[in-house]
C-alpha positions, -999 to +999 in steps of 0.1 A: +430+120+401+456+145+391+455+176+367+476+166+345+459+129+338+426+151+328+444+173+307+458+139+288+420+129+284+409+159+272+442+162+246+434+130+232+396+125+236+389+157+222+406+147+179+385+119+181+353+138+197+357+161+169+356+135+140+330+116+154+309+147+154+319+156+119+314+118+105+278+115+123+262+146+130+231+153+136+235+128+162+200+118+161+203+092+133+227+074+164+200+078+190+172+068+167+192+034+163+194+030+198+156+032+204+150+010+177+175-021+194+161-011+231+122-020+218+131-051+201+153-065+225+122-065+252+104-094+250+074-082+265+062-052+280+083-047+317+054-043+346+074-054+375+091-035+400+132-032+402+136-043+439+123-069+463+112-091+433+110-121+461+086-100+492+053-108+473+030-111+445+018-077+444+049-067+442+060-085+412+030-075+393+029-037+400+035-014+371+065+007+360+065+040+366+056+061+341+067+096+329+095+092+307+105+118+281+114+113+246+147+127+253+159+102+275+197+086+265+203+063+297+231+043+298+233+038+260+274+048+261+277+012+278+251-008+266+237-022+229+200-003+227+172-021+222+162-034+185+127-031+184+123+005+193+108+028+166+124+060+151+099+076+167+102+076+201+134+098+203+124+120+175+117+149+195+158+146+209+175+174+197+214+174+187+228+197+214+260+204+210+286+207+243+296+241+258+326+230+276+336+197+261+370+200+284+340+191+313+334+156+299+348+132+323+345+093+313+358+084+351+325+094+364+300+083+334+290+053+357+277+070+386+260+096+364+240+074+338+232+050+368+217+078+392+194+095+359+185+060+347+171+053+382+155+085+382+140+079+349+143+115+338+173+124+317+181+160+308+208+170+282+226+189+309+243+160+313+271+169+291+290+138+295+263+112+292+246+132+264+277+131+245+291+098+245+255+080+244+251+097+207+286+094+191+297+055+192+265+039+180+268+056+144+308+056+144+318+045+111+356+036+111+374+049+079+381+013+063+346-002+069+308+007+060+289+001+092+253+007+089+227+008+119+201-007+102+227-040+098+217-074+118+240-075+152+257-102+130+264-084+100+274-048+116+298-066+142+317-078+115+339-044+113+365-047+091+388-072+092+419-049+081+405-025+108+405-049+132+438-068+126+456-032+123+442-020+160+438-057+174+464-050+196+457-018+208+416-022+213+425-052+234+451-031+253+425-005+259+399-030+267+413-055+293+423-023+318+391-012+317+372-044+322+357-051+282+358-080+273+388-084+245+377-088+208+390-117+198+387-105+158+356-095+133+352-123+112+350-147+149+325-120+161+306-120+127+301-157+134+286-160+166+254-149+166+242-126+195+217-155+205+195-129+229+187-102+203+181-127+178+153-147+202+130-112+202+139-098+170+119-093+140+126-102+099+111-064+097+131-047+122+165-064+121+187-056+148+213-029+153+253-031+156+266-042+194+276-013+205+297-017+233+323-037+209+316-008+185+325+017+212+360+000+220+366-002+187+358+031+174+377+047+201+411+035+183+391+038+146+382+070+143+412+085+151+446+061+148+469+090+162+450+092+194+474+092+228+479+053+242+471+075+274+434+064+262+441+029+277+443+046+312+407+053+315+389+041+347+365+010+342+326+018+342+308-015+350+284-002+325+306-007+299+316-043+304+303-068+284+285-099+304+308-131+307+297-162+302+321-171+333+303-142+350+277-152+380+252-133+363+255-148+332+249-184+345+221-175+368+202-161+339+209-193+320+197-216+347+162-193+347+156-193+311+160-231+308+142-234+341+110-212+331+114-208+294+120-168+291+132-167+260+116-184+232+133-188+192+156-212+198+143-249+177+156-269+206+143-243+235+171-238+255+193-208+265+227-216+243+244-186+253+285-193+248+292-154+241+297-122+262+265-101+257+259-063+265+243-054+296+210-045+278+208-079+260+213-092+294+188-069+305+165-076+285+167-114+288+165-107+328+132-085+321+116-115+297+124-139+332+107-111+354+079-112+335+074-153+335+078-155+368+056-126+375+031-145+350+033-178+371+025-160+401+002-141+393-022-171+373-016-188+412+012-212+402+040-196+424+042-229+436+061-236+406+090-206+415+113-222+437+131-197+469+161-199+449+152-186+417+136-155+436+168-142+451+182-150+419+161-128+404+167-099+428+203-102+428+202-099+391+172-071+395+196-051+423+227-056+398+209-041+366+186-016+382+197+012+358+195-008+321+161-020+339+150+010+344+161+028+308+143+000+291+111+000+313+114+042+305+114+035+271+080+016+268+062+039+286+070+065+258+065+041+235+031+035+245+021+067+254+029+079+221+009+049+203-020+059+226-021+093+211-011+078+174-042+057+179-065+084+194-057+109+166-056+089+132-084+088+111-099+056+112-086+018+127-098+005+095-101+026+064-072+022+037-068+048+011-057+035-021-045+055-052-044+057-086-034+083-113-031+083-151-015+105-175-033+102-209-007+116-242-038+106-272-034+114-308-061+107-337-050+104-374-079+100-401-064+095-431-091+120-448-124+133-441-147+117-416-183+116-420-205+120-389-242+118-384-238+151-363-268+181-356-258+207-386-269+235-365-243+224-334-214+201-358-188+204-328-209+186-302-211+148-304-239+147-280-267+174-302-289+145-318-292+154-355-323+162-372-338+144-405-338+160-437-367+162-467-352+126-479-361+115-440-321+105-436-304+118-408-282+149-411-245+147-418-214+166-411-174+164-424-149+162-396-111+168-399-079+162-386-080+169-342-056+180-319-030+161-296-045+163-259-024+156-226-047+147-198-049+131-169-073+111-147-076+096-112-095+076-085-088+081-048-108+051-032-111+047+003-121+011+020-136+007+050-139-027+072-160-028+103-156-065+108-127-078+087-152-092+063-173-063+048-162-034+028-178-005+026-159+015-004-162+051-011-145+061-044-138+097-059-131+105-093-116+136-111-102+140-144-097+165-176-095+146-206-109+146-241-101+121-261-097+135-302-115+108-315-145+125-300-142+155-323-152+121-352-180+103-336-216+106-342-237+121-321-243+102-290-212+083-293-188+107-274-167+083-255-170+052-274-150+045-304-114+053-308-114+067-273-089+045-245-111+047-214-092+062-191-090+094-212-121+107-198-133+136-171-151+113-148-173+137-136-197+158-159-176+189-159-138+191-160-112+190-131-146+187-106-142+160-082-170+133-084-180+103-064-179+077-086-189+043-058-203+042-030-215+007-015-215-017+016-207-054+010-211-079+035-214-117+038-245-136+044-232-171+057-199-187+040-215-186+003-233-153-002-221-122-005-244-084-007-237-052-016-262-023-014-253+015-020-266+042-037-239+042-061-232+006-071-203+002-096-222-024-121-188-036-134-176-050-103-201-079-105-203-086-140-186-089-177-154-094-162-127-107-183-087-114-171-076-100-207-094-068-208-098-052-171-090-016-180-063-015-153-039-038-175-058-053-203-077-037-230-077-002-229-107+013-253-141+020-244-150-009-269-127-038-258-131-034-218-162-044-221-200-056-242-210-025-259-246-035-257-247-047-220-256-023-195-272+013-201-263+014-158-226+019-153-234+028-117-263+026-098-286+022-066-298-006-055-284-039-044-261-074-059-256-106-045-234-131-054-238-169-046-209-194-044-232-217-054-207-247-060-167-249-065-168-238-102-206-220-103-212-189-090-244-168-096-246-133-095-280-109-095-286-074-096-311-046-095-297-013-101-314+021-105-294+048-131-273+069-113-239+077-124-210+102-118-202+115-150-241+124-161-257+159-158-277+156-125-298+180-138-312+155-167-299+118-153-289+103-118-331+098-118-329+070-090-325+097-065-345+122-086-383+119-069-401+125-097-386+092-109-370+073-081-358+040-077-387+019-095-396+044-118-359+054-135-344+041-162-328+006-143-315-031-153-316-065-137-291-086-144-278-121-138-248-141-146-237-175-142-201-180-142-182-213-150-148-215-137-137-258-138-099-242-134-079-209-124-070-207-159-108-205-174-136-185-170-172-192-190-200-161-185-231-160-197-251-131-188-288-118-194-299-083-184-337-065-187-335-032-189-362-004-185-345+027-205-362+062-200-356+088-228-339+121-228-349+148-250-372+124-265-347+100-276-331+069-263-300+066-266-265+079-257-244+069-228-279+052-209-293+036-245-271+001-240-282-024-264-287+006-283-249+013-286-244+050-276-262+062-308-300+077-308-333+059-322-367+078-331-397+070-341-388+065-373-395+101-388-379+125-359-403+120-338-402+111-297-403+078-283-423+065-248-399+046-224-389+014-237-376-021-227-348-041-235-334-073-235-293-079-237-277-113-240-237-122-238-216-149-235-181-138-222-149-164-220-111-161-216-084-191-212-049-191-202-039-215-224-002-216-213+016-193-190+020-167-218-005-172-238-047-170-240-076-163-254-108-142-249-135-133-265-173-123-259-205-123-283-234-095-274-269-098-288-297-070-283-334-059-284-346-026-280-383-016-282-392+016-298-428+027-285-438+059-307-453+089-284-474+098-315-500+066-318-500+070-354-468+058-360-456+021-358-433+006-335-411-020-335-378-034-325-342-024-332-319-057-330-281-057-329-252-075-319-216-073-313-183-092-315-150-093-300-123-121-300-085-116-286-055-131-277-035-121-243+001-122-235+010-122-197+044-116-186+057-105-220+092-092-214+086-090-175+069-105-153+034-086-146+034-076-181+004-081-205+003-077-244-033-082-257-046-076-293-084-073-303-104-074-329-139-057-323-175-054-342-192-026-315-226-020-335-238-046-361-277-038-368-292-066-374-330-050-380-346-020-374-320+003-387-349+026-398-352+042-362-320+051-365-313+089-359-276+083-351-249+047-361-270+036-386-241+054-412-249+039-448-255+005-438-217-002-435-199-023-402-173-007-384-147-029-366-118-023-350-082-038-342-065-027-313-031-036-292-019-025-260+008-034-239+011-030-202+048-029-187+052-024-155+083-002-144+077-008-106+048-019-083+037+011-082+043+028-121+040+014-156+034+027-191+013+016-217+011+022-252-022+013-271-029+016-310-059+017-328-074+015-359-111+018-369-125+007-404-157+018-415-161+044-388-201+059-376-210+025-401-198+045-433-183+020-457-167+049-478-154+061-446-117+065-444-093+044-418-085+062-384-058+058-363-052+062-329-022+065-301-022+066-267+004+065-245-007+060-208+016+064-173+000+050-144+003+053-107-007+036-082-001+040-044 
């Protein structure tokens, strides 16, 4: 060609060149939408050869070559990519901007993108290839919003004003160079691109056509461009594929023949469109692969002489798009072999959660405490009895705001799809100011949400709060064995106050006299016995996270051990006729050791958190202890239910000095609520709760802590969980607590929390 008919390209390529750049750049975002269409057009991984598809069986089943480079662009400049690609396989392409864009020449683009396709090695010296592979697929023409993540169907619909204003010229530009004229957007919106939509996937929808973008955009992005444009010489790689074309009906006849291409509710081909040569291609490549399948399973019997040549016609025709898309799964592969080799674990999910805890306490005056006078600020010093043999007592004020925070990272593990085998940490720095209130012994019980807590015995120290393995013995049992069992995730369960959305105190989430065990080692199993019974048993051995290991955590402590520790057994026999009620009754035996000579505190359950003597200060032997509870809740209506749960309790008290009596300590507790689900929005839940946490019954006289006076403290709390998202919601929680430590001239405290979760 002449001089001057280059010069014209380069006067009125290079405007529009430049705004495409500027409108798109980095270019990557264009190339990353072309991987993604090139994957999801192939219907199954390519392992036949490009030639001689008809000389023998071997042949058809021998692999592509392998060796591609995530850099590779082949061919995209004429063809739509490939849906199903991920981001990731181009990601290492860098934007390289031309040196001498006056070298591009769009006359030769054919023979160039064929030859490195072929080659299956594409370098970005390739100026001209490199450049007009990026720039069409993300053109975005100034009077529409075209985005690559669009179906085919919705991002060929370019807009209509757009395409009426430049009808005439695209379809001047096109028929010279072989494209197949666009008839207008909204007809183009409305046929659907019947290939791509056969392999594509809801997940990964697929990506604009881009050969109709390209012969559009060429007039789009820059309106004043020379008509000199239309003179461009024809690349076959641009042109779209006919349904009049030879190709186009041989590939039909196949797929109807052999069933390529499956998606379609009546299973036939129904193409009545032109498609791009990689839609085509990747039809072809589904056909290869049938036939290849037949053959190779000893049917060829079934693949008539006909179809063959067909086939390597078609196969001789599109040996370049071919040969891009076959490049493209090898790097695809390649780099999900090394994603696979390097990741942590095939089956391990980490899950998420963190809480932000604002907590304020308001006594409306002083607070007695039975408290240690020689230590008043701790709540766990046991106090000492005076000449009157009544417990020592202490005045407590007004506390502090706290801001704290709390989280569990929990990781879980299957080996067979079935079992579980869950490792959770735990970390936290909070303090809740009802603790500067309590009695001793009752540090994280009363007034105190429970997720306003450490977690671990000292502050900001990560713990391990589970560890267990659960697996199924036939289609009705279920057992789990660790040496940190979480005791809650068997039993007392309630819909209305699971501390994630429910209830959010220390005394609502759950009995107060239950379980001296929160976690522990040993083993549970749980029996579907019939439709609405199940039965659940445990043996558990003390050992939990947030306990000085120094003094507790005696299961793996030798001089105790498993048998010898402070330990429960529990059972419970749930009743659930209907999703919308649940009946537990529960019994536990518990074997409670005592620490500094007392029982009691956070492993003293029935005793509830406070301490017991002998009567007259003295020490106490191990003891046993018998717990009973009936728990219930029922939806009665979508947005409304009940719950409630009734604890009774036994503790012996064996004196260490054989002088003194013993006896029993007998208590009980009460709680009764009423849940709102989806108040306001949908996942939300309001719930309101009245509670009795310690109500001595007898045997207040070995007492060294809760007793108080001889008054009842209850409580009423609300709470309400919104959620904001999946992932974040707030909940505010109020308190208040009458009778507080079982004073009756005890004045009313009040309590706010305000709690932001996160979960991820």
């Amino acid at each position: 060609m002449s001089k001057n008919f280059y010069s014209q390209i380069l006067l009125t390529a290079t405007p529009a060149l430049i705004c495409m750049s500027l409108l798109h750049s980095p270019a990557s975002s264009a190339a990353e939408v072309a991987a993604t269409e090139t994957q999801q057009a192939i219907a199954s991984p390519a392992d036949l050869p490009l030639v001689d598809a008809v000389q023998s069986q071997s042949a058809l089943a021998k692999p592509a070559p392998t060796g591609a480079t995530p850099t590779k662009r082949i061919a995209q400049i004429e063809t739509a990519p490939n849906p199903a690609s991920t981001p990731e396989i181009i990601a290492d392409a860098k934007p390289q901007k031309p040196e001498k864009p006056e070298s591009i020449s769009l006359a030769t683009n054919s023979e160039k993108t064929a030859e490195i396709s072929q080659a299956n090695d594409v370098k970005q010296t390739n100026i001209a290839s490199e450049k007009s592979t990026r720039w069409p697929v993300a053109v975005e023409p100034n009077s529409t919003e075209t985005k690559p993540t669009q179906t085919l169907e919705s991002t060929a619909d370019i807009s209509p004003e757009l395409t009426t204003n430049k009808k005439s010229e695209v379809a001047a530009a096109s028929q010279p160079n072989n494209l197949q004229p666009t008839d207008t957007a909204t007809q183009e919106s409305s046929e659907s691109n019947l290939l791509s939509e056969s392999i594509q996937t809801p997940e990964k929808p697929a990506p604009t056509n881009i050969t109709q973008v390209q012969a559009d955009s060429l007039e789009a992005t820059n309106p004043s461009a020379s008509p000199e444009m239309e003179q461009v010489t024809s690349v076959s790689q641009l042109s779209d594929v006919k349904p009049t074309d030879w190709a186009f009906q041989a590939l039909q006849s196949l797929v109807e023949r052999y069933g390529c291409i499956a998606g379609y509710p009546d299973g036939t081909y129904r193409g009545n469109r032109a498609m791009t040569r990689y839609e085509f291609a990747a039809g072809l490549n589904a056909c290869l692969d049938k036939v290849a399948e037949l053959i190779t399973a000893g049917t060829s019997n079934l693949v008539k002489k006909e179809d063959l040549q067909k086939l390597q016609r078609l196969q001789e025709e599109f040996a370049a798009e071919l040969a891009t898309l076959r490049g493209r799964i090898d790097v695809l592969e390649a780099r999900t072999a090394n994603l696979e080799s390097n990741q942590f674990s095939t089956t391990t999910k980490l899950n998420a959660t963190v809480w932000f805890n604002l907590t304020s306490a308001f006594p409306t005056g002083d607070i007695t405490a039975e408290r240690s006078r020689t230590a008043p600020e701790s709540p766990f010093a046991t106090p000492t009895r005076d000449a009157n043999n009544r417990p020592t007592r202490v005045e407590r004020g007004q506390p502090e705001t706290t801001f704290s925070y709390y989280a569990f990272l929990t990781l879980n593990t299957s080996f067979t799809g079935k079992d579980s085998l869950v490792t959770q940490l735990v970390f936290g720095n909070g303090n809740s100011p009802a603790n500067e209130l309590v009695s001793g012994g009752f540090y994280n019980s009363w007034g105190s949400p429970f997720l306003d807590q450490t977690g671990a015995p000292t502050a900001n120290a990560v713990g391990l709060r589970e560890m267990s393995y659960t697996f199924p013995v036939g289609d009705k049992v279920q057992v789990a064995i660790g040496p940190r069992l979480n005791y809650y995730r068997y039993f007392d369960g309630n819909r209305f106050t699971f501390f994630l959305k429910g209830a959010t105190s220390f005394n609502s989430n759950g009995s107060t006299l239950l379980n001296a065990v929160d976690r522990g080692s040993g083993a549970a199993v749980t029996w579907q016995v019939a439709k609405p019974l199940r039965f659940t048993a445990a043996y558990m051995a003390e050992n939990t996270e947030f306990l000085n290991p120094a003094v507790y955590n005696t299961a793996s402590n030798p001089r105790d051990g498993l048998f010898n520790s402070s330990n429960t057994m529990t059972a419970q026999l749930e009743y659930a006729p209907s999703n919308s009620f649940n009946l537990r009754l529960l019994y536990a035996r518990s074997s409670l050791k005592p620490y500094n000579g007392f029982i009691g505190g956070a492993v003293g359950e029935p005793l509830p958190y406070g301490y017991a003597d002998d009567g007259f200060g003295g020490r106490v032997r191990d003891s046993g202890a018998d717990t009973f509870v009936v728990n219930f809740d029922w939806l009665l209506s979508r947005n409304f239910g009940l719950f409630g749960r009734y604890s009774y309790g036994q503790l012996e008290v064996n004196p260490v000095n054989r002088d003194r009596s013993g006896g029993d300590i007998k208590v009980q507790s009460l709680q009764v609520g009423m849940g709102f689900p989806d108040l306001g929005k949908q996942g939300a839940l309001g719930v309101l709760s009245f509670v009795v946490p310690h109500d001595y019954i007898s045997g207040r006289r070995f007492l060294l802590s809760g007793g108080g006076n001889g008054g009842t403290q209850y409580e009423v709390e609300g709470s309400y969980y919104y959620p904001i998202t999946n992932n974040i919601a707030i909940v505010p929680a109020f308190y208040a607590i009458f009778n507080a430590n079982n004073f009756d001239g005890n004045p009313t405290v009040f309590v706010g929390n305000l709690r932001t979760q996160f979960c991820f």
